[in-house]
C-alpha positions in Angstrom: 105.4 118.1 98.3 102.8 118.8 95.7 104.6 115.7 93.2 104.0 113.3 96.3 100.0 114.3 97.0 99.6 114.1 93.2 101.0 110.4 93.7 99.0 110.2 97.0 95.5 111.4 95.3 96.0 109.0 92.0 96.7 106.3 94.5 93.2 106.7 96.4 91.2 107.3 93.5 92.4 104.9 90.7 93.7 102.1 93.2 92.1 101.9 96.1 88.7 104.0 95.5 88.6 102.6 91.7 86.4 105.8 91.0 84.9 105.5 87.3 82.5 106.9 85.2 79.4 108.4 87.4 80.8 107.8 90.4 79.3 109.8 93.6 82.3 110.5 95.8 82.0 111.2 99.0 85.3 112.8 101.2 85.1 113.5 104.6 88.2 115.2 106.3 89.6 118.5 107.8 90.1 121.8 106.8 94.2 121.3 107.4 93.6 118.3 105.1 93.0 121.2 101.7 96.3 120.1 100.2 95.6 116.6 99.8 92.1 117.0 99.4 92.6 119.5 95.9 94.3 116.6 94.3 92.2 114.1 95.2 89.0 116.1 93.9 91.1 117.1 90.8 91.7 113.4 90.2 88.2 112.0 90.9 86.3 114.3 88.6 89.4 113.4 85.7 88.4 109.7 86.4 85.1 110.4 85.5 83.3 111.0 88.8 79.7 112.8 88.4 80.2 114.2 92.1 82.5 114.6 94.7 80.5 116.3 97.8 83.0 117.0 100.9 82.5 117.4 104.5 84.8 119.7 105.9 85.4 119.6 109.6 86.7 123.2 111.5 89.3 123.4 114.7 87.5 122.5 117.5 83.8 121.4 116.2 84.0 118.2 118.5 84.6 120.1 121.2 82.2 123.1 120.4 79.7 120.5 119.6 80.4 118.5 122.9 80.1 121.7 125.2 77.1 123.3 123.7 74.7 120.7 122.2 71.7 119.0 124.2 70.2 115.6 124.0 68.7 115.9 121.1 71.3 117.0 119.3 73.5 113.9 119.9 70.5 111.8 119.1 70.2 113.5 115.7 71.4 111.2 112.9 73.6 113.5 111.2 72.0 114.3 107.6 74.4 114.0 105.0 76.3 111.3 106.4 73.6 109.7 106.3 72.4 110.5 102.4 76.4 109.6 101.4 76.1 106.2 103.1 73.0 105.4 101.4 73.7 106.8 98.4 77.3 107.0 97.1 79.5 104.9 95.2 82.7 105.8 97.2 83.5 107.4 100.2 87.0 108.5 101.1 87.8 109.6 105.0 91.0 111.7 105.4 92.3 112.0 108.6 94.1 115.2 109.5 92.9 115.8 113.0 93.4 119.3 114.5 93.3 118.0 118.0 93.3 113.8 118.6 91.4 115.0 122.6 88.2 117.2 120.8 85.1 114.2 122.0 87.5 113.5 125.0 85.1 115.2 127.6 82.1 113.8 126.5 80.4 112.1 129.4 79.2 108.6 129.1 75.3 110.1 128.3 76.4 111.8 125.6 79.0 109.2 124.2 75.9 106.8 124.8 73.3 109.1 122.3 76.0 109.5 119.9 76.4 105.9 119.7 73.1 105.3 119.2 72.5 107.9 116.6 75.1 106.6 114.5 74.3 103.0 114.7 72.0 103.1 111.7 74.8 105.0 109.4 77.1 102.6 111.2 74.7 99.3 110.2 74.2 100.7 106.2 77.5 101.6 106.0 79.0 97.8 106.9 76.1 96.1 104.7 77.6 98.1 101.8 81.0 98.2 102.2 80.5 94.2 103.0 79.2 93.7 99.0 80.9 96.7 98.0 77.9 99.0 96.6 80.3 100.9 99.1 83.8 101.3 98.0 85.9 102.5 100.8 89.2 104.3 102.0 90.8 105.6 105.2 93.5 107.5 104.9 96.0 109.8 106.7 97.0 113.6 106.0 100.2 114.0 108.3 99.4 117.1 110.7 101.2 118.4 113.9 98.6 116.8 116.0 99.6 113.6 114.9 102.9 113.7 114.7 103.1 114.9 118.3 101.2 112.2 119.3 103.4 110.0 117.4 106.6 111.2 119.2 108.0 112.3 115.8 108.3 116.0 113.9 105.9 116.9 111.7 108.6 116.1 108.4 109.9 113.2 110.2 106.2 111.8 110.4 105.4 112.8 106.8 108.1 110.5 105.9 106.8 107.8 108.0 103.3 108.1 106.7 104.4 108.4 102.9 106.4 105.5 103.4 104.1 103.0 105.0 101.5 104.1 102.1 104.8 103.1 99.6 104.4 106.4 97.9 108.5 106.5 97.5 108.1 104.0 95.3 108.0 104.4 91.3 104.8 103.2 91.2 102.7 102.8 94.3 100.1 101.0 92.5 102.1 98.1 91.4 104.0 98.0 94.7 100.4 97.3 96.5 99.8 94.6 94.0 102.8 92.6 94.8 101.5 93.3 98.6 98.3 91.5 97.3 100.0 89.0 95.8 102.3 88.0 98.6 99.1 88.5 101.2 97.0 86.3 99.3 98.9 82.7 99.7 98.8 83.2 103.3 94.7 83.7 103.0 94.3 80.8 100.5 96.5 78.7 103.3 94.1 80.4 106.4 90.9 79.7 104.1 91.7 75.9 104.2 92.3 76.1 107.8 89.1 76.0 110.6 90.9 76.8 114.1 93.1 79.0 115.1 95.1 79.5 118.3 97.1 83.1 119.2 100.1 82.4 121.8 102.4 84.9 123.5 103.3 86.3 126.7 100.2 86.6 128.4 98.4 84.9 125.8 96.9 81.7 125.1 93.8 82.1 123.2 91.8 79.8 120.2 89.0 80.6 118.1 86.8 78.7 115.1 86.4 80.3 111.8 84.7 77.5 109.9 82.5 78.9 107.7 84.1 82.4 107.8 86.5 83.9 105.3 90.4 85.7 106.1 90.4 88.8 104.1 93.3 90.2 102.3 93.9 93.7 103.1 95.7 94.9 100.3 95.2 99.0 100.1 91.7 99.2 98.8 90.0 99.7 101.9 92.9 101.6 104.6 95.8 103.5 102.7 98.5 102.2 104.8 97.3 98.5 104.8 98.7 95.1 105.3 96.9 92.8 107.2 94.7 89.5 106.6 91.6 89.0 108.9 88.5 87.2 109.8 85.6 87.4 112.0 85.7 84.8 114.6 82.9 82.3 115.5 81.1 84.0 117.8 81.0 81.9 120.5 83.9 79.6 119.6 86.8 82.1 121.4 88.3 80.7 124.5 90.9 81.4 126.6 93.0 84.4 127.8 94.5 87.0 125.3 96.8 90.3 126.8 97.4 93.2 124.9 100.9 94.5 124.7 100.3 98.1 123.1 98.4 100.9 124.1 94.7 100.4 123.4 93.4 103.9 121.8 89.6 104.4 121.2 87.6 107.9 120.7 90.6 109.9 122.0 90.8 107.9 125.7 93.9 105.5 126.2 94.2 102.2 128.0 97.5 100.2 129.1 98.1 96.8 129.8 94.6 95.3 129.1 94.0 91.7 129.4 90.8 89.8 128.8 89.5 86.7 129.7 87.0 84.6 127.3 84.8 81.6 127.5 82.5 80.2 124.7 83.0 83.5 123.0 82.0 85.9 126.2 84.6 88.1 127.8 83.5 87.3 131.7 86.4 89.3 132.7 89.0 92.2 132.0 91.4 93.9 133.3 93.7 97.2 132.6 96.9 98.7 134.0 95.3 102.2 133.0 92.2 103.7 131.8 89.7 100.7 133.5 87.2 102.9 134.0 86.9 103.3 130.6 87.1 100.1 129.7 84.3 99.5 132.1 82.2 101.6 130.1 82.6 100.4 126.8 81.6 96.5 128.2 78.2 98.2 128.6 77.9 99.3 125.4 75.5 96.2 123.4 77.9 94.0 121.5 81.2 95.0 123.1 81.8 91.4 125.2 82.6 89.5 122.5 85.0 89.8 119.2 84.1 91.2 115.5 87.8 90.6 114.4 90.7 88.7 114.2 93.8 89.6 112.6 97.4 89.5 111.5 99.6 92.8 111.3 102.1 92.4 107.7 103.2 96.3 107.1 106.8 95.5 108.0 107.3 98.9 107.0 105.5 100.0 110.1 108.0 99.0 112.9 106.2 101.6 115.7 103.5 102.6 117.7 102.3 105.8 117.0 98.7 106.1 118.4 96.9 105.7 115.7 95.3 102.5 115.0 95.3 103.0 111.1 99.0 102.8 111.2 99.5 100.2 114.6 97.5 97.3 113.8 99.2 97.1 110.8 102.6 96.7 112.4 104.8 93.6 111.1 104.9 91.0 113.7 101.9 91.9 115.7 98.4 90.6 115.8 94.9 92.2 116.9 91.2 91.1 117.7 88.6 94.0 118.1 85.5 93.8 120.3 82.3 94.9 119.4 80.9 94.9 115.2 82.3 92.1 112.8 82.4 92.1 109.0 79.7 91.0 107.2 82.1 90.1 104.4 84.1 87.5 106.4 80.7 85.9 108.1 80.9 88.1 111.4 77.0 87.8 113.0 78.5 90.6 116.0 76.8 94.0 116.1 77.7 96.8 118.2 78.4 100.7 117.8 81.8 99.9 119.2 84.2 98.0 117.0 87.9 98.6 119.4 90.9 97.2 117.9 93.3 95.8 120.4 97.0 95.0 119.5 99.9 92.5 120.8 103.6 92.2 119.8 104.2 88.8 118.5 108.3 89.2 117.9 109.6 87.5 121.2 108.2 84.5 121.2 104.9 84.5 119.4 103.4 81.9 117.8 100.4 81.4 115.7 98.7 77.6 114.9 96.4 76.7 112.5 94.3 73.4 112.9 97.3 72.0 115.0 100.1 73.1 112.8 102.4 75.9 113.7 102.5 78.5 111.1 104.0 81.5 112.3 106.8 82.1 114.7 108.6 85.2 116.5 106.6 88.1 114.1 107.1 85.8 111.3 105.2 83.4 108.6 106.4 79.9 108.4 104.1 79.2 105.4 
């Protein structure tokens, strides 16, 4: 185990975090996260980092924090996430959650102040991770929560994880750079395109991105990655657009949600389970139209497992998120709420790009 989070940690820092000389690091994570989070340190500071500050969160400090705080504690801007954001050259998040259900029984008041406390962190944070003053990774530690939530055992879903990150391999790096490579024709090819139109069971729906750019998601910014997306024309998405897979945001789960969109405005939705939900996050500002459109390329993902680091990356699948774009595709959206929303593309699925079909059945025709 120890060999395979010394690969892990070099991974993060010298690939996807690029830490160098005089580098701030900033790691958030969990206590059950210590393992990963020695080698990481140990490699940043051999890399040349001047600090690496880490916020350690305990079992239970959502909930404790849910049950006992008042209103002006949820509308106090937490202090050193704040000074990292601002600050830092790099900031590393490493899940390992103790419990996925801690912020579940927040009401919608206190959701609401949270929200709005973080919207400032949230709004620095996108501006430099958008011109990369910011360089940022998400991560996952495996822990029993996860796993469980995933359906699997804790070693089966260390394998899972340590696969889909391609740490099996001899060198990870180089395997992410042939990812890159093989990522970036279908970009160039997106890039010279201006509409785009997403069809499936359920699904007929077509959106503008002249003058925005398709990203390559390559490894540097989520650890699993493989994805290329864009931020939508705001008001350019029409049509309908139904969401296969469970839709998972702050802990609360939602089935069988379809939307309906005109000039860019979601006038209607619907949801097998969990509307109420839903409901309340279409009041949140920003939330009725789309930050993101994207593809899902990890073939080496083939499940759902509830977490949407791993599930929007699935092979054959595409998402759009509600709520905040990117600044670095174009995206104008803001919102507190940026919710992404997944479809299986494998029976059937196509994907057209200024009137040519490019993509067919989970699969690139390009």
């Amino acid at each position: 185990m120890t060999h395979i989070l010394q690969k892990y940690a070099r991974l993060l820092v010298q690939y996807c975090l690029q830490v160098k000389d005089g580098d701030k690091v900033f790691i958030s994570t969990t206590l059950l996260a210590e393992p990963l989070l020695r080698e990481v340190y140990r490699e940043a500071y051999a890399a040349g980092a001047a600090l690496v500050e880490c916020d350690l969160s305990f079992r239970e400090r959502e909930r404790i924090f849910t049950q006992n705080a008042n209103e002006q504690a949820f509308k106090t801007r937490p202090v050193l996430s704040s000074i990292a954001m601002e600050t830092f050259d790099c900031y590393l998040h490493i899940r390992a959650p103790f419990n996925l259900r801690e912020f579940s029984g927040a009401t919608p008041d206190q959701a609401r102040w949270r929200n709005e406390a973080m919207a400032p962190i949230n709004k620095i944070y996108f501006e430099r991770t958008a011109d990369k003053r910011l360089r940022r990774n998400l991560c996952q530690y495996p822990t029993d929560a996860s796993a469980q939530e995933a359906g699997m055992s804790l070693s089966e879903y260390e394998q899972f994880v340590y696969n889909a990150c391609k740490l099996f391999h001899d060198d990870p790096q180089a395997a992410w750079l042939d990812v890159r490579a093989s990522q970036q024709r279908i970009v160039d090819h997106l890039n010279a395109c201006s509409t785009v139109r997403y069809v499936t069971n359920g699904t007929d729906i077509s959106f503008s991105t002249k003058g925005r750019t398709w990203m390559n998601s390559d490894g540097q910014t989520n650890m699993p990655s493989g994805e290329v997306y864009t931020s939508p024309v705001e008001d350019s998405v029409n049509g309908t657009i139904h969401f296969s897979l469970p839709c998972i945001y702050q802990g609360a789960e939602v089935e069988g949600v379809t939307l309906w969109v005109r000039d860019g405005y979601i006038e209607k939705w619907e949801a097998q389970r969990g509307r109420d939900f839903l409901d309340q996050v279409f009041a949140m500002p920003g939330t009725r139209r789309f930050g993101e459109a994207a593809i899902g390329t990890n073939y080496d993902i083939q499940r759902m497992t509830k977490n949407i680091l791993f599930d929007e990356k699935i092979g054959g699948t595409i998402h759009m998120a509600i709520g905040q774009s990117y600044l670095q595709t174009g995206g104008k959206n803001e919102s507190p709420v940026h919710w992404d929303m997944i479809t299986d593309m494998t029976q059937g699925g196509e994907i057209w790009a200024d009137g040519e079909k490019i993509y067919q059945n989970g699969k690139f025709l390009i």
